[in-house]
N, C-alpha and C positions, 0 to 999 in steps of 0.2 A: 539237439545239442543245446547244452545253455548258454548262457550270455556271453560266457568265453570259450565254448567250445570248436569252433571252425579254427580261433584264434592259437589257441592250449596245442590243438593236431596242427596245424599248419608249423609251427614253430620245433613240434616233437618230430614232426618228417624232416625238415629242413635241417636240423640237427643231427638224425640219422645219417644224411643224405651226404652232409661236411664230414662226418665219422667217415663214413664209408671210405671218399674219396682219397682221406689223409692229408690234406690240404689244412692248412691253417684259414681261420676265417678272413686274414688279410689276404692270404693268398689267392681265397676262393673272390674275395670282393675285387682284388685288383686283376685277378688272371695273370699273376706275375711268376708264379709257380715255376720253379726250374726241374727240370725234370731227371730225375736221377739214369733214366734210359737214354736221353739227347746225349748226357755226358760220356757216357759207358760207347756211344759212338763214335767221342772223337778218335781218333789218330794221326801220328806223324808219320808222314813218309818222303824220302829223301829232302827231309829239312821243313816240307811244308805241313801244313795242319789241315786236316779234312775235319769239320764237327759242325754240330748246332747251331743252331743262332736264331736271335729274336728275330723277327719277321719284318720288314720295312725298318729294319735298324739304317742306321742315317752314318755314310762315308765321309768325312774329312777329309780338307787337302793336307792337313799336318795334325798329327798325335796329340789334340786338343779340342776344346770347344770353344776356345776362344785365343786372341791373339796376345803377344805381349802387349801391348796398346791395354786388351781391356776391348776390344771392339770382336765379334763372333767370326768364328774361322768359317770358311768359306764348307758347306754341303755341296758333293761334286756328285754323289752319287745315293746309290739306296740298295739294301741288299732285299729281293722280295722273298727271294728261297728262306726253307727254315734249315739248311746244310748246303755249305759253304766251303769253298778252298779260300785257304787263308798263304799267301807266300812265304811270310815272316811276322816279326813282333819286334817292334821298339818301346823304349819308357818315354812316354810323354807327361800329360798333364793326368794328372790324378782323378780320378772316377768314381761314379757312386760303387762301382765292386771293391774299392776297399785297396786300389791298386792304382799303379801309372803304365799298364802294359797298354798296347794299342797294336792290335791285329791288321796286316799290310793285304788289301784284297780289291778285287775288282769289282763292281757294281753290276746288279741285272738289270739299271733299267739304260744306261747311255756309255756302258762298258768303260767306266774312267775309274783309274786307280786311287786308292786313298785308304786313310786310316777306320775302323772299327775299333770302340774300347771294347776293351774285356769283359766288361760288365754285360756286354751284347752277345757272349761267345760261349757258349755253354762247356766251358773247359773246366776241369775238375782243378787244376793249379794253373796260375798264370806267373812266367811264360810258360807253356802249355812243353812236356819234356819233347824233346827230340826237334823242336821245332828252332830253324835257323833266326836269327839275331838281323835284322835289316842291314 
């Protein structure tokens, strides 16, 4: 191969490869990809939300990341599942999803209750239908 040959195929497979997957190149760099099957999983049932969710996403003690103060709200917990029961949903502080929902759930690693934002909850609308109001 010539002088840019390894370089010319490595870049034309690596570009197949992003095709292939359907993933945007940010998606592919960050691994942020929301998955259109995690969602198509959620559901409510009597009031609570069963769905997806980002992996080691990080529990609050209150519906923010931070305090009225300005100083950071306290991590009580960590979800390590990638599907979750969620009890409820309240509006709190506003989120990178574009929202103030915050999903009410227990923690896998020291079982202590607290908030998840939405942006962490692979829900197709937030608040997610059928699902109770804290």
């Amino acid at each position: 191969m010539g002088k840019f040959g390894k370089a010319a195929l490595a870049a034309v497979v690596s570009g197949a490869a992003l095709a292939a997957s359907c993933a945007s190149p940010a998606q592919a760099a960050t691994g942020t990809e929301t998955s259109s099957a995690a969602a198509a999983e959620c559901y409510a049932s009597s009031g609570n939300l069963y769905c997806g969710n980002a992996a080691n996403a990080l529990i609050y003690a209150s519906a923010g990341y931070t305090k009225p103060g300005g100083n950071p709200e306290t991590v009580v917990d960590r979800l390590l599942t990638t599907f979750s029961y969620f009890k409820c949903y309240v509006s709190g502080q506003r989120h990178g999803g574009g929202n103030s929902i915050w999903y009410y759930t227990y923690g896998d690693v020291n079982g202590r209750w607290g908030y998840v934002a939405a942006v962490n909850v692979w829900t197709s609308t937030d608040p997610y239908p059928g699902v109770a109001h804290c």
